[in-house]
PDB file of N, CA, C, O and CB in Angstrom:
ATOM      1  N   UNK A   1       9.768   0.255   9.963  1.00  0.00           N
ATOM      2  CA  UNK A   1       9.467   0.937   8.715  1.00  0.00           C
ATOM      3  C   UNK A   1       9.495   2.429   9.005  1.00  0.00           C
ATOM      4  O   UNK A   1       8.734   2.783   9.905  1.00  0.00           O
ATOM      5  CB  UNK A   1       8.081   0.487   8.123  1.00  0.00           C
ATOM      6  N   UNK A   2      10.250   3.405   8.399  1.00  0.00           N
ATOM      7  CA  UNK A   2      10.002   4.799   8.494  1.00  0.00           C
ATOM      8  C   UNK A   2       8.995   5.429   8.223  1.00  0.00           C
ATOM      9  O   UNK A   2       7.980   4.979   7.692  1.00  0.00           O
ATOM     10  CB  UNK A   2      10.660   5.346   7.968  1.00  0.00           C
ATOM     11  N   UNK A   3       9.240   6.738   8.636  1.00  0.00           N
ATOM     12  CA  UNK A   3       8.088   7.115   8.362  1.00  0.00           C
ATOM     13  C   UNK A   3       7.103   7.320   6.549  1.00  0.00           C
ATOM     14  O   UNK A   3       5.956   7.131   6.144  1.00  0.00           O
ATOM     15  CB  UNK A   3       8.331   8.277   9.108  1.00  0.00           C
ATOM     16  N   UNK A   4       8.532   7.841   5.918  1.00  0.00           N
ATOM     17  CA  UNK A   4       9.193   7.674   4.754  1.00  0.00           C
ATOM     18  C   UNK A   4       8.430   6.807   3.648  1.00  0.00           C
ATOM     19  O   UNK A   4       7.642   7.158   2.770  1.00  0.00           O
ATOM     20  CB  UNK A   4      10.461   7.104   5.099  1.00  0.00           C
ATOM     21  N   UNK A   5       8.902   5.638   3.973  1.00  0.00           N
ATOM     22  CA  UNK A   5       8.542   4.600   3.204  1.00  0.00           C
ATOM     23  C   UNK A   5       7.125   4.169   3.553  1.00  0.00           C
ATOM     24  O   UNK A   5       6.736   3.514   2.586  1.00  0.00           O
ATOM     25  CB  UNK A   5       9.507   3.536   3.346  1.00  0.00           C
ATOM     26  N   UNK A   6       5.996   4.236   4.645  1.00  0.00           N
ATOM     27  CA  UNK A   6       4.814   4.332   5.168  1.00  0.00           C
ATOM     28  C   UNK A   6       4.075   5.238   3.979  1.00  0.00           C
ATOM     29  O   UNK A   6       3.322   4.825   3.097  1.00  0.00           O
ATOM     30  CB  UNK A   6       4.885   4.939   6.689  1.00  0.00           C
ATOM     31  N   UNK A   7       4.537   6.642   4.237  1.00  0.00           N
ATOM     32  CA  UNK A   7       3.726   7.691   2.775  1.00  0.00           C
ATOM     33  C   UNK A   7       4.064   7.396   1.268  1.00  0.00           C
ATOM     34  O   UNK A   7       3.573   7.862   0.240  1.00  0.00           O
ATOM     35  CB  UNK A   7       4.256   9.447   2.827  1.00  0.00           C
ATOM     36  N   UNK A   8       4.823   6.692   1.422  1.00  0.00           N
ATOM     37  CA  UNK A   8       5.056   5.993  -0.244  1.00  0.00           C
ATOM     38  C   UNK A   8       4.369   4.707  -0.601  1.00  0.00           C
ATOM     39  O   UNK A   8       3.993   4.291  -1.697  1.00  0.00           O
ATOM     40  CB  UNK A   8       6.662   5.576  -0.544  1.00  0.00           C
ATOM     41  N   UNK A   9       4.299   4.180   0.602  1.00  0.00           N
ATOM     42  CA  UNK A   9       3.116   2.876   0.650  1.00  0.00           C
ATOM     43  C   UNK A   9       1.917   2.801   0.414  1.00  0.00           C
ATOM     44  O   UNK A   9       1.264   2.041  -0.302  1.00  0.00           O
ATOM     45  CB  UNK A   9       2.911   2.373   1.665  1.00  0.00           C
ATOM     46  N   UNK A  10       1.575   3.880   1.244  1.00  0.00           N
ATOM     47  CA  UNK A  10       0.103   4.562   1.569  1.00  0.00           C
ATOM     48  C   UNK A  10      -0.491   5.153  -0.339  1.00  0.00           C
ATOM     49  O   UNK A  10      -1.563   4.923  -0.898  1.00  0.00           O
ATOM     50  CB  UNK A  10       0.459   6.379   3.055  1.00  0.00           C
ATOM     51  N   UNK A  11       0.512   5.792  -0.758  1.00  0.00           N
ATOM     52  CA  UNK A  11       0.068   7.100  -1.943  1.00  0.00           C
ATOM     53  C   UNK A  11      -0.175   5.593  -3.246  1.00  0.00           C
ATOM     54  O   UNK A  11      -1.135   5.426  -3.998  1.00  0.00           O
ATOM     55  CB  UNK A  11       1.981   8.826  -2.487  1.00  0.00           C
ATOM     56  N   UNK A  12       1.218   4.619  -3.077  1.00  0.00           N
ATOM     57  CA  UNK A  12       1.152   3.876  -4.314  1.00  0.00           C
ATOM     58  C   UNK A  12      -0.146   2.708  -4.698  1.00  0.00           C
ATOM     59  O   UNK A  12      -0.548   2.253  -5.769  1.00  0.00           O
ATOM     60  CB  UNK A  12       2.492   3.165  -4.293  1.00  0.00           C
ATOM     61  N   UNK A  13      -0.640   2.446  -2.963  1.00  0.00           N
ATOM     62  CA  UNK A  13      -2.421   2.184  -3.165  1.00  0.00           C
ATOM     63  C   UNK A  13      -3.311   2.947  -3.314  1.00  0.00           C
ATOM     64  O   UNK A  13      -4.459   2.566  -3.541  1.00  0.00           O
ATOM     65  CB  UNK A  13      -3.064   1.673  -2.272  1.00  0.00           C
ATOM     66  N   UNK A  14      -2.878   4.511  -3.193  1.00  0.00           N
ATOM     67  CA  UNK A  14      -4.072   5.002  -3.459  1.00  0.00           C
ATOM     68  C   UNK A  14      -3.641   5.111  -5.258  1.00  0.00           C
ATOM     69  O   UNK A  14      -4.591   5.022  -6.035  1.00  0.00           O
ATOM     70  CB  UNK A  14      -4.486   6.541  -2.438  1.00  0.00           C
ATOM     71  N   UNK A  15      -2.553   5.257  -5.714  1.00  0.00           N
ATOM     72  CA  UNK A  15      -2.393   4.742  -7.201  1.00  0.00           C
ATOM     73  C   UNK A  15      -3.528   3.968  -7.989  1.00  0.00           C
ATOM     74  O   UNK A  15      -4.430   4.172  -8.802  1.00  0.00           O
ATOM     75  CB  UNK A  15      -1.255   3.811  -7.207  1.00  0.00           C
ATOM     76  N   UNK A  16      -2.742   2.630  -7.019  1.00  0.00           N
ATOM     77  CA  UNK A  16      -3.579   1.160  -7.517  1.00  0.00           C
ATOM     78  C   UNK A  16      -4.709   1.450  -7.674  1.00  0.00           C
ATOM     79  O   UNK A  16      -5.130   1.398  -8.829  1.00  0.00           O
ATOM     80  CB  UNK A  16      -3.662  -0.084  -6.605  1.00  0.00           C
ATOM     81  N   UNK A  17      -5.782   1.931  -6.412  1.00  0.00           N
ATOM     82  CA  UNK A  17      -6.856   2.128  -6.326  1.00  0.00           C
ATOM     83  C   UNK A  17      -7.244   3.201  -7.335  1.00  0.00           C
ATOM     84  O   UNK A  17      -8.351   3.159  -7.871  1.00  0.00           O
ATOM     85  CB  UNK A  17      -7.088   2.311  -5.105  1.00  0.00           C
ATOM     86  N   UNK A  18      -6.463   4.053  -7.578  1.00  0.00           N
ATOM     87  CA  UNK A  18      -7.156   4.727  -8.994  1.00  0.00           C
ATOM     88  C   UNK A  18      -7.436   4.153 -10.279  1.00  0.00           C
ATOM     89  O   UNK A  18      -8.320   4.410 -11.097  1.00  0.00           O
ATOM     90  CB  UNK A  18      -6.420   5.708  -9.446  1.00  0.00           C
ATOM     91  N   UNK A  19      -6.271   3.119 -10.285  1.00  0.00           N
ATOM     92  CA  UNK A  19      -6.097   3.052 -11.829  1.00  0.00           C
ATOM     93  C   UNK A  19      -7.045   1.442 -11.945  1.00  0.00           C
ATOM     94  O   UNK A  19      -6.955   0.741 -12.953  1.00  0.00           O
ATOM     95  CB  UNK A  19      -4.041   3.020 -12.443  1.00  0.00           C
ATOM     96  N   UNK A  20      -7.790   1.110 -10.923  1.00  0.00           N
ATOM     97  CA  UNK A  20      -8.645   0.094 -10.790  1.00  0.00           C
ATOM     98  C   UNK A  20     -10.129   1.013 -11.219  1.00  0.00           C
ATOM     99  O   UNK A  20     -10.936   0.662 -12.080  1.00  0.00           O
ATOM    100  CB  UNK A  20      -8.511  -0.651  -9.145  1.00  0.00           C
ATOM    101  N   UNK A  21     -10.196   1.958 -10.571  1.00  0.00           N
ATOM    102  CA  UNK A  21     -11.494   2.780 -10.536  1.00  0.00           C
ATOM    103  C   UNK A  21     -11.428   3.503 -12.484  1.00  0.00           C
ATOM    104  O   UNK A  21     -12.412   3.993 -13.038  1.00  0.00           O
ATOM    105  CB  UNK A  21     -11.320   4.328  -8.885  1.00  0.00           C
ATOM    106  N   UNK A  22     -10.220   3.377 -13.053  1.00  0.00           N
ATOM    107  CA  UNK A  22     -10.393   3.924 -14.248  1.00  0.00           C
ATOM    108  C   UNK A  22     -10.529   2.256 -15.200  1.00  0.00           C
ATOM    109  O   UNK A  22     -11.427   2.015 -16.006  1.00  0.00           O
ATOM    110  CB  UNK A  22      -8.953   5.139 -14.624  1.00  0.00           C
ATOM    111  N   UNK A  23      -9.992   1.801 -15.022  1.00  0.00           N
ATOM    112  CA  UNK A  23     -10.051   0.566 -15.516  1.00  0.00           C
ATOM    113  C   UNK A  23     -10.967  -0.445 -15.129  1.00  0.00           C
ATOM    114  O   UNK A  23     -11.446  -1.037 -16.097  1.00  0.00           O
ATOM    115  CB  UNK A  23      -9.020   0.135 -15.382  1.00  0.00           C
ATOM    116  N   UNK A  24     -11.289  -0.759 -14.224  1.00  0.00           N
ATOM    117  CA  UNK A  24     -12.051  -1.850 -14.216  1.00  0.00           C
ATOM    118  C   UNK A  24     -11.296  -3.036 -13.715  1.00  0.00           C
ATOM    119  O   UNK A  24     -11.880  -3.702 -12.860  1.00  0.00           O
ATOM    120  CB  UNK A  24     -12.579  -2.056 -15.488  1.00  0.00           C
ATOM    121  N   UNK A  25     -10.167  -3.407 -14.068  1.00  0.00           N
ATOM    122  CA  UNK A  25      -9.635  -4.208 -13.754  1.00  0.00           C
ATOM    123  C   UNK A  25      -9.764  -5.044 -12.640  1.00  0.00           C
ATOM    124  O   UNK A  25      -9.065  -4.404 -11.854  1.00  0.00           O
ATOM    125  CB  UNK A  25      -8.896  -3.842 -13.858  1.00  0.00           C
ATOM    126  N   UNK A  26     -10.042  -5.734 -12.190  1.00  0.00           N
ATOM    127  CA  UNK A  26      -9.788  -6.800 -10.825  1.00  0.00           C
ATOM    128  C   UNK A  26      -8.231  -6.859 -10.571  1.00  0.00           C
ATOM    129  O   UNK A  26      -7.821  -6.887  -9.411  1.00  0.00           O
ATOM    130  CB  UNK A  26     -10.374  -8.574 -11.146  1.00  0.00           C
ATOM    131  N   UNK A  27      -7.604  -6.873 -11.338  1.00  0.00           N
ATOM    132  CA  UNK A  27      -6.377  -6.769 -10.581  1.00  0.00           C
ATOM    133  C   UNK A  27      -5.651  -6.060  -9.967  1.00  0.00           C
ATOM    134  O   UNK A  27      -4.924  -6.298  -9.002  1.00  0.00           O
ATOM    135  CB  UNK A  27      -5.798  -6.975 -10.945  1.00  0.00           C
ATOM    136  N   UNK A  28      -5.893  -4.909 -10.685  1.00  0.00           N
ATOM    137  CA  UNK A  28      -5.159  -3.572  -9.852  1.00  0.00           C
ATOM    138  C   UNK A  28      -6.044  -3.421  -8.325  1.00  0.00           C
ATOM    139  O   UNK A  28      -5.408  -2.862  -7.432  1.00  0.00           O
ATOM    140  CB  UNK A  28      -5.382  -1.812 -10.959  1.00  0.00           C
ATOM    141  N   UNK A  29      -7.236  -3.812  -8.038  1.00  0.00           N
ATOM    142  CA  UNK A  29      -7.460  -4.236  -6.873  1.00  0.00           C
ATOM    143  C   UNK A  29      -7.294  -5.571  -5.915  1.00  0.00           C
ATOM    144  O   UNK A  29      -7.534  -5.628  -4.709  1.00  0.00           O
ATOM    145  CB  UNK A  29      -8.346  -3.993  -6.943  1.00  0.00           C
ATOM    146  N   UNK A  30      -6.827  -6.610  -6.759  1.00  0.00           N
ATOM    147  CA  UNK A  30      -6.480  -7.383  -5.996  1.00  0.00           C
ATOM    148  C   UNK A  30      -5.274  -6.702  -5.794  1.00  0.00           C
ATOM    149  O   UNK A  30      -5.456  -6.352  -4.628  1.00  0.00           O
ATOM    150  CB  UNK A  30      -6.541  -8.684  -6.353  1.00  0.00           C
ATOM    151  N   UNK A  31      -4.504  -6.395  -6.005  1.00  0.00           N
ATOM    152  CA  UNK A  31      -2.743  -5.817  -6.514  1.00  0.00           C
ATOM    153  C   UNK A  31      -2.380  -4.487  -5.274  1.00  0.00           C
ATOM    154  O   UNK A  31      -1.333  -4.128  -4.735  1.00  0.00           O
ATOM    155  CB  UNK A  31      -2.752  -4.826  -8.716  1.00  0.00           C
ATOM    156  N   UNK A  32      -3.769  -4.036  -5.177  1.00  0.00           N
ATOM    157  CA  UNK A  32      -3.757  -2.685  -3.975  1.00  0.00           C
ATOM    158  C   UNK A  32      -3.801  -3.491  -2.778  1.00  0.00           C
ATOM    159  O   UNK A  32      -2.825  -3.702  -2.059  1.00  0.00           O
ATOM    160  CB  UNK A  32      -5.233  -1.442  -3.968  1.00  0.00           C
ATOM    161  N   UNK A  33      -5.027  -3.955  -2.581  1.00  0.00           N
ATOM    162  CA  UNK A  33      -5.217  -4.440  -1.295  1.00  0.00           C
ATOM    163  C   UNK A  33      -3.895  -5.353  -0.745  1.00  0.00           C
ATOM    164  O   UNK A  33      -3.286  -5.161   0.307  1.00  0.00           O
ATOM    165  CB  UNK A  33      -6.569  -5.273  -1.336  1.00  0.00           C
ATOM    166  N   UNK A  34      -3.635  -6.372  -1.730  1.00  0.00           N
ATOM    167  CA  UNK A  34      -2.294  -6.916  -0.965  1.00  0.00           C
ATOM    168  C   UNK A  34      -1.173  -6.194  -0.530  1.00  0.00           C
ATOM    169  O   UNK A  34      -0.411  -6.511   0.383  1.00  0.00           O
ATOM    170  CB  UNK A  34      -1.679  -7.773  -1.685  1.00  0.00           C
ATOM    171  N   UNK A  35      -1.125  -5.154  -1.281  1.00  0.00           N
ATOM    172  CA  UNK A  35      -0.485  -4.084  -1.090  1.00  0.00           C
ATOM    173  C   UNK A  35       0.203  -3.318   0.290  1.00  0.00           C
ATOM    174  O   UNK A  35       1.119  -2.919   1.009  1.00  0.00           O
ATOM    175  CB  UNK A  35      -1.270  -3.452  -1.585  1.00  0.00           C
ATOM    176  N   UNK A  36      -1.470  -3.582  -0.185  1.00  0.00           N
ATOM    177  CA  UNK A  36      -1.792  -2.495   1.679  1.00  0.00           C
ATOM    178  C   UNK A  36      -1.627  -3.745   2.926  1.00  0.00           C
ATOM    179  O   UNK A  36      -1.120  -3.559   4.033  1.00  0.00           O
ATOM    180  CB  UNK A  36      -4.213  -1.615   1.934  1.00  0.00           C
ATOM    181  N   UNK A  37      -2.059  -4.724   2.537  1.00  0.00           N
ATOM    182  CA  UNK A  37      -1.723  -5.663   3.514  1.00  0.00           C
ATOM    183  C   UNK A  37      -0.433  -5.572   4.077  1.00  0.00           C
ATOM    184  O   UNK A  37      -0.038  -5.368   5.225  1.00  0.00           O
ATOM    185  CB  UNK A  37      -1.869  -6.871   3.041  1.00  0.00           C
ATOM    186  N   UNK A  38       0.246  -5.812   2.774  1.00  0.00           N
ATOM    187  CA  UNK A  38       1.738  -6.221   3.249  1.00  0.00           C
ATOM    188  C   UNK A  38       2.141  -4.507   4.349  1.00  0.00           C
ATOM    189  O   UNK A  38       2.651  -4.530   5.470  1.00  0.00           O
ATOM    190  CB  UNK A  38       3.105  -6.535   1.338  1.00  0.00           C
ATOM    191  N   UNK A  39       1.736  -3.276   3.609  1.00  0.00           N
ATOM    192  CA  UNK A  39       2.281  -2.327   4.242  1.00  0.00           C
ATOM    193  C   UNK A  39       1.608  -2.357   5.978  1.00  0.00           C
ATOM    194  O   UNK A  39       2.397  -2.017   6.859  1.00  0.00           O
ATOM    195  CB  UNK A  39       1.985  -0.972   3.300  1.00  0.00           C
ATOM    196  N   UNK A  40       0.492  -2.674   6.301  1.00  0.00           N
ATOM    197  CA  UNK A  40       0.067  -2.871   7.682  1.00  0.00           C
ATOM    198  C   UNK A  40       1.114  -3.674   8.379  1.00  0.00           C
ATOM    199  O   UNK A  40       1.676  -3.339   9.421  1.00  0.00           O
ATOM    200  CB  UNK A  40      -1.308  -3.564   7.769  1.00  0.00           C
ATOM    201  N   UNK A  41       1.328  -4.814   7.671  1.00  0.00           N
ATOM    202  CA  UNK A  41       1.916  -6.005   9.121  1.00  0.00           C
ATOM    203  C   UNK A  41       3.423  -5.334   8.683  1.00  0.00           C
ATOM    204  O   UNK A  41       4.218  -5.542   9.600  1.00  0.00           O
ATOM    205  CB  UNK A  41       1.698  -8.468   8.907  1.00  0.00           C
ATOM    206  N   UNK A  42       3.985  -4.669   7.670  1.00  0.00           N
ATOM    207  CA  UNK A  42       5.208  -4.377   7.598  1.00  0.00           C
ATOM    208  C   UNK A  42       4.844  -3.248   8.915  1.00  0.00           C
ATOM    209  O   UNK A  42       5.431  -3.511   9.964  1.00  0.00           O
ATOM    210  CB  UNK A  42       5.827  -3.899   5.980  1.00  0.00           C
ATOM    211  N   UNK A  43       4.060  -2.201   8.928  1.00  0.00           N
ATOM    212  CA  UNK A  43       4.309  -0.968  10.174  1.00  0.00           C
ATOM    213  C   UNK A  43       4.270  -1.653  11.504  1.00  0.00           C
ATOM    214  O   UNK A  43       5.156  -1.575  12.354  1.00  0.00           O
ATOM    215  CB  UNK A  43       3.019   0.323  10.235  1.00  0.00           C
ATOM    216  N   UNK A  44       2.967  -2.444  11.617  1.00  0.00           N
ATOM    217  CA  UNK A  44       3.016  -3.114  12.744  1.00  0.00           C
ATOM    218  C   UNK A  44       3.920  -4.146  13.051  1.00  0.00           C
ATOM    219  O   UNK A  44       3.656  -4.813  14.051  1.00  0.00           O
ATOM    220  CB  UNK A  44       1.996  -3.523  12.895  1.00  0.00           C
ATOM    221  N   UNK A  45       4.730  -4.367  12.535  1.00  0.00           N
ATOM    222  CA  UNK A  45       5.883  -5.827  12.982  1.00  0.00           C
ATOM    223  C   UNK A  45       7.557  -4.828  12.841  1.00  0.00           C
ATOM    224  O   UNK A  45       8.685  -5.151  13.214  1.00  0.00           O
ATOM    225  CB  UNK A  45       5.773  -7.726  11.216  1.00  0.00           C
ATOM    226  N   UNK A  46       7.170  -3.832  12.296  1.00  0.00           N
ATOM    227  CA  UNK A  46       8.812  -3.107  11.858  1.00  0.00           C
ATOM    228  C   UNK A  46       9.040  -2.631  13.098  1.00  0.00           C
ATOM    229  O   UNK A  46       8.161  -2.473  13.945  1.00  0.00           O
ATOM    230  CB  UNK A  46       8.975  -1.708  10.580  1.00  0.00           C
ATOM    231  N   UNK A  47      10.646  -2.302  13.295  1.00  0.00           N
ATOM    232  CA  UNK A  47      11.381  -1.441  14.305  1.00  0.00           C
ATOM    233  C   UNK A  47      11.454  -0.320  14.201  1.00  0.00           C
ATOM    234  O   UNK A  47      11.813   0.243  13.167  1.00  0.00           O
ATOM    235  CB  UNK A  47      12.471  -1.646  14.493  1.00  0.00           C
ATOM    236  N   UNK A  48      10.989   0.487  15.709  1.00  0.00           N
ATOM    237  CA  UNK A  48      10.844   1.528  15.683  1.00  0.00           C
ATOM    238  C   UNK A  48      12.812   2.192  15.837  1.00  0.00           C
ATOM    239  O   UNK A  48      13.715   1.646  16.470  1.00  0.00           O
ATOM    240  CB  UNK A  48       9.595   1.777  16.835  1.00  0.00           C
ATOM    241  N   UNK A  49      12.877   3.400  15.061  1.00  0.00           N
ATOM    242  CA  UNK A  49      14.031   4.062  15.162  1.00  0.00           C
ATOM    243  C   UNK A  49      14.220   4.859  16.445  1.00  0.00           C
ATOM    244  O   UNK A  49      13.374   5.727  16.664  1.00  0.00           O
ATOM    245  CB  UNK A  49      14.136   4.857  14.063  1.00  0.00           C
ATOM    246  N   UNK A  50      15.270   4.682  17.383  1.00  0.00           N
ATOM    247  CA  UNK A  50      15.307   5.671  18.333  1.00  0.00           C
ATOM    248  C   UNK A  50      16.598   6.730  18.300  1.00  0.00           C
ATOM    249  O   UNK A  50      16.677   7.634  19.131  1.00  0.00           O
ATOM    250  CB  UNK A  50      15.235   4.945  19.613  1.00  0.00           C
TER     251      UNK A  50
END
C-alpha cells in the first residue's frame, strides 16, 4: 500500500468518525472502524515499493 493511499485511508475514517459524532448513527461507526480495519491488515500485509 503507498504511502498515498494510507493518508486517504486514514482522513476518510476520520470522515466516518465525524459524521457518526454529528449524527448519531451506529453505522457510520460500524462503517469507520471496519474501515480502518481493512486499512491496518491492508498496510501490514501490502508490498513494500523499492
Amino acid at each position: 500500500m503507498g504511502g498515498c493511499a494510507f493518508i486517504a485511508g486514514v482522513l476518510l475514517t476520520l470522515m466516518g468518525l465525524g459524521r457518526w459524532h454529528e449524527t448519531g448513527s451506529p453505522y457510520w461507526l460500524i462503517g469507520s472502524l471496519v474501515l480502518f480495519l481493512f486499512l491496518l491488515i491492508g498496510a501490514a500485509t501490502g508490498k513494500k515499493a523499492r
